[in-house]
C-alpha positions as CSV (number, residue, x, y, z in Angstrom):
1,X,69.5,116.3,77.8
2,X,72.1,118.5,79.3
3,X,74.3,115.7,80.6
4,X,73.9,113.8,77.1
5,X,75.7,117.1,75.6
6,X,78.2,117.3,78.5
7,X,78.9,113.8,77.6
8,X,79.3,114.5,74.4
9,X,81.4,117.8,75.2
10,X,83.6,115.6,77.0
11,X,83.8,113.1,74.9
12,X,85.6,115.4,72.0
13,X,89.3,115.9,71.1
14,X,89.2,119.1,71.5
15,X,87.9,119.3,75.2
16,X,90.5,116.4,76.2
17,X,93.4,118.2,74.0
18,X,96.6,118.6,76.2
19,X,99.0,121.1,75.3
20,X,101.8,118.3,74.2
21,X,99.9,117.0,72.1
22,X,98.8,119.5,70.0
23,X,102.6,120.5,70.2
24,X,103.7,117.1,68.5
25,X,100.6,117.4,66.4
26,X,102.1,120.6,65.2
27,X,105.7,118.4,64.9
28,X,104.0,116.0,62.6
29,X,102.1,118.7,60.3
30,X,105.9,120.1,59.9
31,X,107.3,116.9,59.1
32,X,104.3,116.7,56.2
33,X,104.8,120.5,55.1
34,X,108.9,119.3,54.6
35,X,108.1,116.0,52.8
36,X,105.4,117.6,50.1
37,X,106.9,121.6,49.8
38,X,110.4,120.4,50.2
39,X,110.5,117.4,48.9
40,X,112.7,116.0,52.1
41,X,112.2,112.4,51.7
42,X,108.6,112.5,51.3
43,X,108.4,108.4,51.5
44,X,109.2,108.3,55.0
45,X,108.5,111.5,56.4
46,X,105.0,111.7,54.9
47,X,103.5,108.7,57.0
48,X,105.8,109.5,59.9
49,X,104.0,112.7,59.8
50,X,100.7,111.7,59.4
51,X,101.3,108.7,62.3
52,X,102.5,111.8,64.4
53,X,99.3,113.5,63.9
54,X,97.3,110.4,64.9
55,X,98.7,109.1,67.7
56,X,98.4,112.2,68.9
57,X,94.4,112.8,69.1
58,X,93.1,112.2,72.2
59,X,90.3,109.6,72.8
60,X,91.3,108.2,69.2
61,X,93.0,105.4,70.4
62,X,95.3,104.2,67.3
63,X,97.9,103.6,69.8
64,X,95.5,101.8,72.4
65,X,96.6,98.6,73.8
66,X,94.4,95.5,73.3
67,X,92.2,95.3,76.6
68,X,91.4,91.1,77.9
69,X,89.3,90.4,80.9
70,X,89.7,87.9,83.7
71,X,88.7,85.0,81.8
72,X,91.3,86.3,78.3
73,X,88.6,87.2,76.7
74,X,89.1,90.0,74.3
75,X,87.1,93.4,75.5
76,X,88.2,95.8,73.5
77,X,90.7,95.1,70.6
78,X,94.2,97.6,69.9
79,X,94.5,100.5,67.9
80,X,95.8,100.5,64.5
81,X,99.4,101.9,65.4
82,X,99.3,99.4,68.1
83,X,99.5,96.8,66.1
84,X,101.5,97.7,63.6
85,X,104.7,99.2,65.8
86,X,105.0,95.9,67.5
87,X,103.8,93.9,64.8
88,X,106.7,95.0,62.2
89,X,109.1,97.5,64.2
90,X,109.5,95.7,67.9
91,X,110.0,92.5,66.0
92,X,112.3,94.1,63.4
93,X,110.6,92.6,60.7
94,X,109.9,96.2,58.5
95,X,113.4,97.2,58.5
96,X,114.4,93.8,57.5
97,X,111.9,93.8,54.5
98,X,113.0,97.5,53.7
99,X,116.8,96.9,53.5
100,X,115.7,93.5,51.0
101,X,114.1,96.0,48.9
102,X,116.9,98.0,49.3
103,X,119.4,95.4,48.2
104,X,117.4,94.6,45.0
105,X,118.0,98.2,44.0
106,X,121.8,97.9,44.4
107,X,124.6,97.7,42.6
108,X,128.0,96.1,43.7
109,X,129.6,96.7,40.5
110,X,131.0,100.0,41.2
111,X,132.6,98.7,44.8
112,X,133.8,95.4,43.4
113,X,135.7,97.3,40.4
114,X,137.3,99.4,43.2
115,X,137.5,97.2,46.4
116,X,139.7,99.8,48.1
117,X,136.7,102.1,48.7
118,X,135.7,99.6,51.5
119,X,137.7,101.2,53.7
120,X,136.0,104.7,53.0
121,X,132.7,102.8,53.9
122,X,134.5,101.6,57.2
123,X,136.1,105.0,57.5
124,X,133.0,106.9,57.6
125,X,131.5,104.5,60.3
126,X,134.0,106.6,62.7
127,X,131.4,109.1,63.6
128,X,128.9,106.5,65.4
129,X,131.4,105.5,67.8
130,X,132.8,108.5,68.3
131,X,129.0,109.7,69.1
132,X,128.3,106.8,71.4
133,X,131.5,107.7,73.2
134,X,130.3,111.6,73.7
135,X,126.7,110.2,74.8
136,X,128.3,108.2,77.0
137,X,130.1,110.6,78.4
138,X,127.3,113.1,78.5
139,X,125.7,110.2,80.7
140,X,128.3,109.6,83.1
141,X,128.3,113.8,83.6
142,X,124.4,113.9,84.4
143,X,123.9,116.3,81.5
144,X,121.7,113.6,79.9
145,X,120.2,110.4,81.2
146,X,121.7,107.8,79.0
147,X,122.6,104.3,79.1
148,X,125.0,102.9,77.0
149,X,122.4,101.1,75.2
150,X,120.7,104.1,74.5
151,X,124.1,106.0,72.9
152,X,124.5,102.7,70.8
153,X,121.4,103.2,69.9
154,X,121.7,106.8,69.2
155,X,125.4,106.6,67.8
156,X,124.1,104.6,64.2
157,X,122.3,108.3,63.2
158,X,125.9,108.6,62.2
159,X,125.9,106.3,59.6
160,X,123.0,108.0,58.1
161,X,120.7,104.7,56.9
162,X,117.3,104.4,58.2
163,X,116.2,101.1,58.6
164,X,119.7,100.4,60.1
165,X,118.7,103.4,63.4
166,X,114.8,102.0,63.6
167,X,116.4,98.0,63.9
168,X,118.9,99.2,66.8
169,X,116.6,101.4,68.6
170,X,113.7,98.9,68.8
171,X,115.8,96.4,70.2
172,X,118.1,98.4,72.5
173,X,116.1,101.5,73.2
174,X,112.6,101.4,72.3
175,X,111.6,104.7,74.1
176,X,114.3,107.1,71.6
177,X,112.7,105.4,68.3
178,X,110.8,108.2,67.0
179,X,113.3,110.8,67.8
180,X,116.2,108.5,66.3
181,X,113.9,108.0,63.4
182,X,113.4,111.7,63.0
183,X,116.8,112.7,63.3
184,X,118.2,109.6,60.9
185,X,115.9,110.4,57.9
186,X,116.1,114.4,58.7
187,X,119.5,114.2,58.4
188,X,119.3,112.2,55.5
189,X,117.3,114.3,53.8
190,X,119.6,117.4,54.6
191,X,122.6,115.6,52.7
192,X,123.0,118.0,50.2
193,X,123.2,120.8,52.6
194,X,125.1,119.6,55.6
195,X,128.2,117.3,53.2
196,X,129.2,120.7,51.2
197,X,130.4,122.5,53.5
198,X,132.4,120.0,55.3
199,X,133.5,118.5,52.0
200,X,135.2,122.0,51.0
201,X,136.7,123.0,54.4
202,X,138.4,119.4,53.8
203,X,140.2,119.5,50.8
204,X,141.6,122.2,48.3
205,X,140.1,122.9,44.8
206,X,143.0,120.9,43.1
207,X,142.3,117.8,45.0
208,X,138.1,118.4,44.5
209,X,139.1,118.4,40.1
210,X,141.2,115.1,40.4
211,X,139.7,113.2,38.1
212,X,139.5,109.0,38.4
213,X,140.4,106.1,35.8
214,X,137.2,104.6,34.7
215,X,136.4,101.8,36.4
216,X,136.7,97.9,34.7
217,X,133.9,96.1,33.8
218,X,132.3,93.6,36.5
219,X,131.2,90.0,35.5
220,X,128.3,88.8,36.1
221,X,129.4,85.8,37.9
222,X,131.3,88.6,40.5
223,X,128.1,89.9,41.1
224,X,125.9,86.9,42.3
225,X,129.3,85.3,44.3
226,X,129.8,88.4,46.7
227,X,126.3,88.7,48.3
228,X,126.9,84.7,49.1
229,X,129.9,85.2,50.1
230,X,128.9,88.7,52.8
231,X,126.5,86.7,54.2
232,X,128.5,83.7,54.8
233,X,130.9,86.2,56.4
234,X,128.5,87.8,58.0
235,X,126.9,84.7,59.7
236,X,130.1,83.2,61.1
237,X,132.1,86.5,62.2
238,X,129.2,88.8,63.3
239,X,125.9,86.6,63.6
240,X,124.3,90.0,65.2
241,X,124.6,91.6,61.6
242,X,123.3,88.6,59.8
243,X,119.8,89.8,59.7
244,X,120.3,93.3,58.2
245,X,122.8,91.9,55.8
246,X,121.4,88.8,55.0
247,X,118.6,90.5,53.2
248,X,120.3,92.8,52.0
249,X,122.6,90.8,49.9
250,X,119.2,88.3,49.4
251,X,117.6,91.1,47.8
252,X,120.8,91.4,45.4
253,X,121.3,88.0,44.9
254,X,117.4,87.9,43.3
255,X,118.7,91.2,41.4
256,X,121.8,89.7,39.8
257,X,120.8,85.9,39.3
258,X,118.8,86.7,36.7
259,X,116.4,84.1,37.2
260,X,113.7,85.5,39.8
261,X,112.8,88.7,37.8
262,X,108.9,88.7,39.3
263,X,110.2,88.5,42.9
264,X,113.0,91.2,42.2
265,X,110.3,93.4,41.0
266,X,108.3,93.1,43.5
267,X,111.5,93.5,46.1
268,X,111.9,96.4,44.2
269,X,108.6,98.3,44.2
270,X,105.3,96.7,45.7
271,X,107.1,95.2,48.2
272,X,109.1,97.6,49.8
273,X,106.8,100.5,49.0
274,X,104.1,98.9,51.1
275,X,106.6,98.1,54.0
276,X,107.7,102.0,54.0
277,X,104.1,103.2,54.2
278,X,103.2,100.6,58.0
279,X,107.1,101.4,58.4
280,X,106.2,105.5,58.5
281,X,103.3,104.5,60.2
282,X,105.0,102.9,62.7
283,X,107.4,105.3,63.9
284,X,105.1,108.1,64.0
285,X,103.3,105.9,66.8
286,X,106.5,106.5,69.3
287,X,105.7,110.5,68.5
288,X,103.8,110.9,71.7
289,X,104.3,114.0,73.8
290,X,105.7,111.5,76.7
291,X,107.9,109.6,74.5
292,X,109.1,113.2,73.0
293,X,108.8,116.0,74.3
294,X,112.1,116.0,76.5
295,X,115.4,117.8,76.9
296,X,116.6,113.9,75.5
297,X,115.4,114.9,72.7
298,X,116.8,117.5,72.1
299,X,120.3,115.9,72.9
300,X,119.4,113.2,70.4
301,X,118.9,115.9,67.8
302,X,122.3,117.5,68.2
303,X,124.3,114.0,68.9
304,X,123.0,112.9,65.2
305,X,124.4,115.8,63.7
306,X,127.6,115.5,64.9
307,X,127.5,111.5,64.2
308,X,126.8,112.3,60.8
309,X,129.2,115.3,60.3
310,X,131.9,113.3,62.2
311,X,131.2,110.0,59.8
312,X,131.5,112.7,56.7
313,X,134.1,114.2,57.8
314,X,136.3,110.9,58.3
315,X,135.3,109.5,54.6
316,X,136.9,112.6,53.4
317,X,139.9,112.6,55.4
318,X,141.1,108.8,54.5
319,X,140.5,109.1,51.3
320,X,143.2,112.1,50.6
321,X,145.0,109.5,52.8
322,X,144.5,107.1,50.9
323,X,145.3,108.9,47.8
324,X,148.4,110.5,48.6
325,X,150.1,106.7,49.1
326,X,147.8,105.7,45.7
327,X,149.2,104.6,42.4
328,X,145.9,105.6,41.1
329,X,144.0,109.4,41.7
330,X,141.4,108.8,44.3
331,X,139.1,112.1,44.5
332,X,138.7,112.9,48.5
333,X,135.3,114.1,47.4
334,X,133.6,110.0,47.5
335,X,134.9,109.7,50.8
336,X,131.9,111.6,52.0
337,X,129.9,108.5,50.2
338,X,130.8,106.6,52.9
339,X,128.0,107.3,55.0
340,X,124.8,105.0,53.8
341,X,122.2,107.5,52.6
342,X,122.1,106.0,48.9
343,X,122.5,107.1,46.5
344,X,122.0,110.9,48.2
345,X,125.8,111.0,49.7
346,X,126.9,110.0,45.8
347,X,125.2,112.5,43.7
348,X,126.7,115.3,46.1
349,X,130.0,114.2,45.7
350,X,129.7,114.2,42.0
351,X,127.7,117.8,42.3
352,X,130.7,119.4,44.2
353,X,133.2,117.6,42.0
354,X,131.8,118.9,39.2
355,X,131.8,122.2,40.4
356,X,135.8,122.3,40.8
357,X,136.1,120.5,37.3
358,X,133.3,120.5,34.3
359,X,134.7,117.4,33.4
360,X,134.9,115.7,36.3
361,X,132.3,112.9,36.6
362,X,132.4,110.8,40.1
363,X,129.1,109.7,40.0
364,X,130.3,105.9,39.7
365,X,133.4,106.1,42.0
366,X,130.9,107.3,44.9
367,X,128.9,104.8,44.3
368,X,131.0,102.5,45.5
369,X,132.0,103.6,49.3
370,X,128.2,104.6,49.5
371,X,127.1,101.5,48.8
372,X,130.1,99.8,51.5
373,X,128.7,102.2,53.9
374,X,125.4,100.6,53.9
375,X,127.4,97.6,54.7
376,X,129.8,99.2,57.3
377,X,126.6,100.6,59.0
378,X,125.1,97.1,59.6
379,X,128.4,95.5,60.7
380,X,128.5,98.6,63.7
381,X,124.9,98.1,64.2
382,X,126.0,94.2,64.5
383,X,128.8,94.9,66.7
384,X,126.2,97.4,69.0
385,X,123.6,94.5,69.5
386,X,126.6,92.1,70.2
387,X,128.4,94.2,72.8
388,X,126.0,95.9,74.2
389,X,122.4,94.2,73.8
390,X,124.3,90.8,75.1
């Protein structure tokens, strides 16, 4: 009877706790206190919190392995996080879905009545290289153990879209994916409080009231030819993008044909709301104490902040380029759009502009780099798998 209770002594969480985990069992239960008290996007950072917690219970097993014998027959079966990290994230298929969804909730209008702010979303792509440069070159010092795979991987925090970090870091460095996944969708969630400051030390309170033309009116037609059109591009320029923005501009095309209103719908909201829940999921799995708890870690954290202050920074700074050689006012303010996190990065740029000028509405002009960041974060992600994935 004794043993039977030792057993069972042993056989608790508790008496097989290790101090890591409770550590990143602690990590995910502050990730779920940020996502319900502060609102910090809850849809992702709720079940990344919660997949935290779970991985991290000893003896529970949700990120068990399936176990075969000699013959292939099936002994014990996987966990549940097992099976859905390499079932939708290793094969990149939940970030594909995500950014469909993504693209059925988009509108090119604002970016096709102003093509020029293509080059803020291009602009604003500056900060992941310049990231993967300084990983790299914290690698080559010895101050952190990085490959160049892993600061490509690392560099696309910078362009401060999700699904984009999780699709690069399961292909070229599977072992960062929760903390790249932490820091993409913390950072993202701390928009309105890291783009402010920046955007002001930027740019004087005359050029934050500059107030745009409105913007013409897009045609329909317009609207359903460009997302054929990108992913023509796209497949014969940069074939290593095609997936990301393939669905993306699939998900639009269902939007703006007109003609497939169920399946844009579901695109919309049961679709990608179920993909975001196994997505969350998913990437809490890789929040193991061995995976995370290490001065990497750390470095990740600070290299995404200045990826995405670097990427803010240059929106800002090409477009009071681009409006000093103008015809037409360009507020530098939507420059900070350029980075992916939509339609976050827009509001705060019509927030701050609004603050130098009551009348000055820029809602709809930031729309339009924001949106071509999300497609300048998928060519760089693109150009990463091609370059350095091989």
């Amino acid at each position: 009877m004794e043993n039977k209770l030792l057993n069972l002594l042993h056989d608790t969480g508790f008496y097989q706790l290790e101090l890591g985990q409770f550590v990143m069992m602690c990590v995910g239960l502050i990730l779920i206190f940020l996502a319900v008290k502060k609102g910090f996007e809850p849809l992702l950072l709720l079940p990344i919190g919660i997949g935290a917690v779970m991985v991290n219970i000893p003896g529970a097993g949700f990120m068990a392995a399936p176990v075969y014998d000699a013959a292939g027959h099936l002994v014990s079966p996987g966990g549940l996080q097992y099976y859905i990290y390499h079932g939708g994230i290793e094969t990149g298929l939940f970030p594909l879905l995500i950014f469909m969804g993504v693209g059925a909730m988009t509108d090119f209008g604002p970016m096709l009545a102003n093509p020029k702010t293509l080059l803020l979303g291009a602009a604003a792509q500056f900060g992941i290289f310049a990231t993967v440069i300084g990983a790299v070159v914290l690698g080559a010092a010895g101050i952190m153990d990085f490959t160049l795979a892993d600061a490509a991987a690392i560099g696309i925090i910078g362009g401060a879209d999700g699904p984009t970090a999780i699709f690069v870091a399961s292909r070229l460095a599977p072992d960062l994916l929760g903390a790249i996944a932490v820091a993409a969708y913390s950072y993202m969630a701390l928009v309105p409080l890291i783009q402010p400051p920046i955007m002001r030390a930027l740019t004087s309170k005359e050029e934050r009231a500059i107030k745009m033309v409105q913007l013409r009116v897009v045609s329909k037609k317009e609207k359903i030819i460009f997302p054929v059109v990108v992913i023509l591009l796209a497949a014969m320029f940069l074939p290593s993008a095609a997936p990301l923005l393939g669905m993306f501009c699939f998900g639009n095309l269902m939007k703006e044909c007109g003609v497939v209103d169920r399946l844009s719908d579901t695109a919309q909201n049961a679709l990608i709301n179920t993909v975001t829940i196994f997505l969350g999921l998913g990437v809490g799995s890789k929040l193991s104490s061995e995976d995370f708890l290490n001065v990497e870690t750390l470095g990740i954290l600070g290299l995404g902040l200045v990826a995405f202050s670097i990427g803010t920074a240059s929106g800002v700074i090409m477009a009071k380029i681009m409006n000093k050689y103008s015809a037409e006012d360009i507020n530098p303010l939507i420059g900070a759009a350029g980075v992916s996190a939509v339609p976050m990065a827009a509001r705060v740029a019509n927030k701050v502009g609004l603050e130098a000028n009551k009348q000055n509405f820029l809602l709809m002009h930031a729309m339009g780099p924001n949106v071509a960041g999300v497609i300048g974060s998928a060519v760089a992600a693109g150009v990463m798998l091609s370059y350095v994935g091989g």
